[in-house]
C-alpha angles and dihedrals in degrees: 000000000000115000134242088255097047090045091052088050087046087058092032084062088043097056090044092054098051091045087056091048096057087052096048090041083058101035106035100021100033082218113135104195114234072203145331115231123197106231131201108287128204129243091276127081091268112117117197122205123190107226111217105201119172085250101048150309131289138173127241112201111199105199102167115219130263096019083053132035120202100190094077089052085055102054086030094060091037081055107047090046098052081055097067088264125136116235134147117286113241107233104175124354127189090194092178093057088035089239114142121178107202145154122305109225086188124245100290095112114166089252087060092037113039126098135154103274094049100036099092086055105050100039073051079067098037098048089044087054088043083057090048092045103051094053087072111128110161129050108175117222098003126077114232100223119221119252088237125199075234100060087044094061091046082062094047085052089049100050101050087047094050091024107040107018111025099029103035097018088223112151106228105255118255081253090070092110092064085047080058090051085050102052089045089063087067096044088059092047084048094047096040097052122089110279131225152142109318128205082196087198099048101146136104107287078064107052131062149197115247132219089230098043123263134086121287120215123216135175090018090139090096092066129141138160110273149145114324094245107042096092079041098057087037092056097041098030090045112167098230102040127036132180127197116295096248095049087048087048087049095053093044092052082048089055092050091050088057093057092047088056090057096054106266152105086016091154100058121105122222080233087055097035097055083044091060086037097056098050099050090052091060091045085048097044084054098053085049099053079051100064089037097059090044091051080050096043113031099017101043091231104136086176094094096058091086098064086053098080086053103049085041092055094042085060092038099059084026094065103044098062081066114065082187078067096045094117099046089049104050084045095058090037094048105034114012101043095052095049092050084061094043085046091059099044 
């Protein structure tokens, strides 16, 4: 728990930054803001700010170094482009202060926009644009990082030290050797899946409806090359917004059918593929209620709670339909579940 002292130097930071921001936005830029709005952030350090000019609106990203790195952002976003997809354009960039000025796409993301009568229309879009997207080969200057078994089981780590111990205060159970069994079953179905390029936060609150038709694509600069349906569990099995579980499966076999018809993954079976499917969204719901609990527990953003019922549930009936996961799912049913209510008592 941070201290009075280290919260007042947080915002001190804040408030410099900002105040460097303004003076690079009229010296380097030549751009005097009509005014400078604060926008809705993700759960990383970046800050975004809608620019307000008397001509139009843009968009300041604040990604403070060394936390952030904006050169990624930058080849990312080259790369995606010269790919047919549509990112912000990057207007003006200080790499060294961590300070972009790109494109505003407005404020019609997918979670804002989707209901149940357009949603098979626009995840059409957004699964066309994943199919795009993970075709990527080639960032220039910036190396894609591999989504390693290694790094999987650092997120486990993490997430039984911010979820169990630090958020809920719970001690791992002397069966936390077979959790660990579990969890390694994900991270086979993970390593042995084809890998590609990966988004990593490819849901509704990044991606966006555009004016002119199409899907806009926001917060790509963590990528790394990955299993093939990790953007694909993150975009159907969202943590703020679910569907039943047929017309997800639906959308996922239709996913499937558009790889074949490029040409891959023809020997997969639907049957294979859910299964893949299903277990990276629990790795990937783990690694969720892991951030949340850290934005709780070291951040003060209790903000984040909310999302934390959903991605419970989504592991908990995940993980009933796999014997193999019987331990990590009574675990999570019997014991996790119930001190997250009491938690939130």
């Amino acid at each position: 728990m941070e201290s009075t002292q280290e919260l007042n130097i947080t915002a001190t930071k804040k408030a410099g930054r900002e105040k460097a921001i303004l003076h690079w936005l009229s010296s380097t830029c030549q751009i005097q803001p009509v005014s400078l709005q604060p926008m809705p952030s993700d759960a990383s350090s970046r800050r975004y700010f809608r620019l307000i000019t008397k001509e139009k609106s843009l968009v300041v990203m604040d990604a403070p170094p060394p936390q952030e790195n904006c050169h990624s952002y930058v080849a990312i976003a080259k790369a995606l482009r010269q790919m047919g997809l549509s990112t912000p354009d990057i207007i003006e960039a200080d790499l060294h202060s961590g300070f972009l000025l790109i494109t505003d796409f407005g404020e019609a993301t997918y979670l804002r926009t989707l209901t149940s009568a357009n949603a098979d229309p626009l995840y059409g879009e957004a699964l066309n644009a994943l199919a795009n997207l993970q075709a990527c080969r080639l960032v220039q200057d910036h190396t894609v990082s591999p989504f390693t078994a290694n790094f999987m089981r650092e997120e486990w780590a993490l997430h039984k030290e911010w979820v169990c111990c630090k958020l809920l205060g719970l001690s791992l159970p002397l069966a936390e050797k077979e959790l660990d069994a579990c969890y390694e079953l994900l991270v086979e179905s993970a390593v042995t899946q084809m890998q590609c390029f990966m988004h990593r936060d490819y849901h509704s609150a990044n991606l966006m409806v555009l004016p002119e038709g199409g899907c806009g694509i926001l917060d790509f600069q963590d990528a790394f090359i990955g299993p093939v349906t990790y953007d694909l569990a993150s975009l159907l099995r969202d943590c703020y917004i679910d569907w039943p579980k047929e017309r997800v499966d639906h959308w996922a076999i239709s996913y499937l059918q558009r790889l074949k018809n490029r040409g891959e993954l023809k020997d997969v079976t639907d049957q294979t593929f859910l299964r893949w499917f299903d277990l990276m969204g629990m790795q990937r719901h783990l690694k969720c209620l892991m951030t949340f609990a850290r934005k709780q527990v070291r951040d003060h953003q209790p903000r984040y709670l909310k999302h934390i019922p959903r991605a419970l549930s989504y592991l908990i009936h995940t993980s009933h339909r796999y014997p193999e996961l019987a331990r990590l799912h009574d675990y999570y049913r019997i014991t996790v579940q119930p001190a997250f209510l009491r938690y939130m008592k």
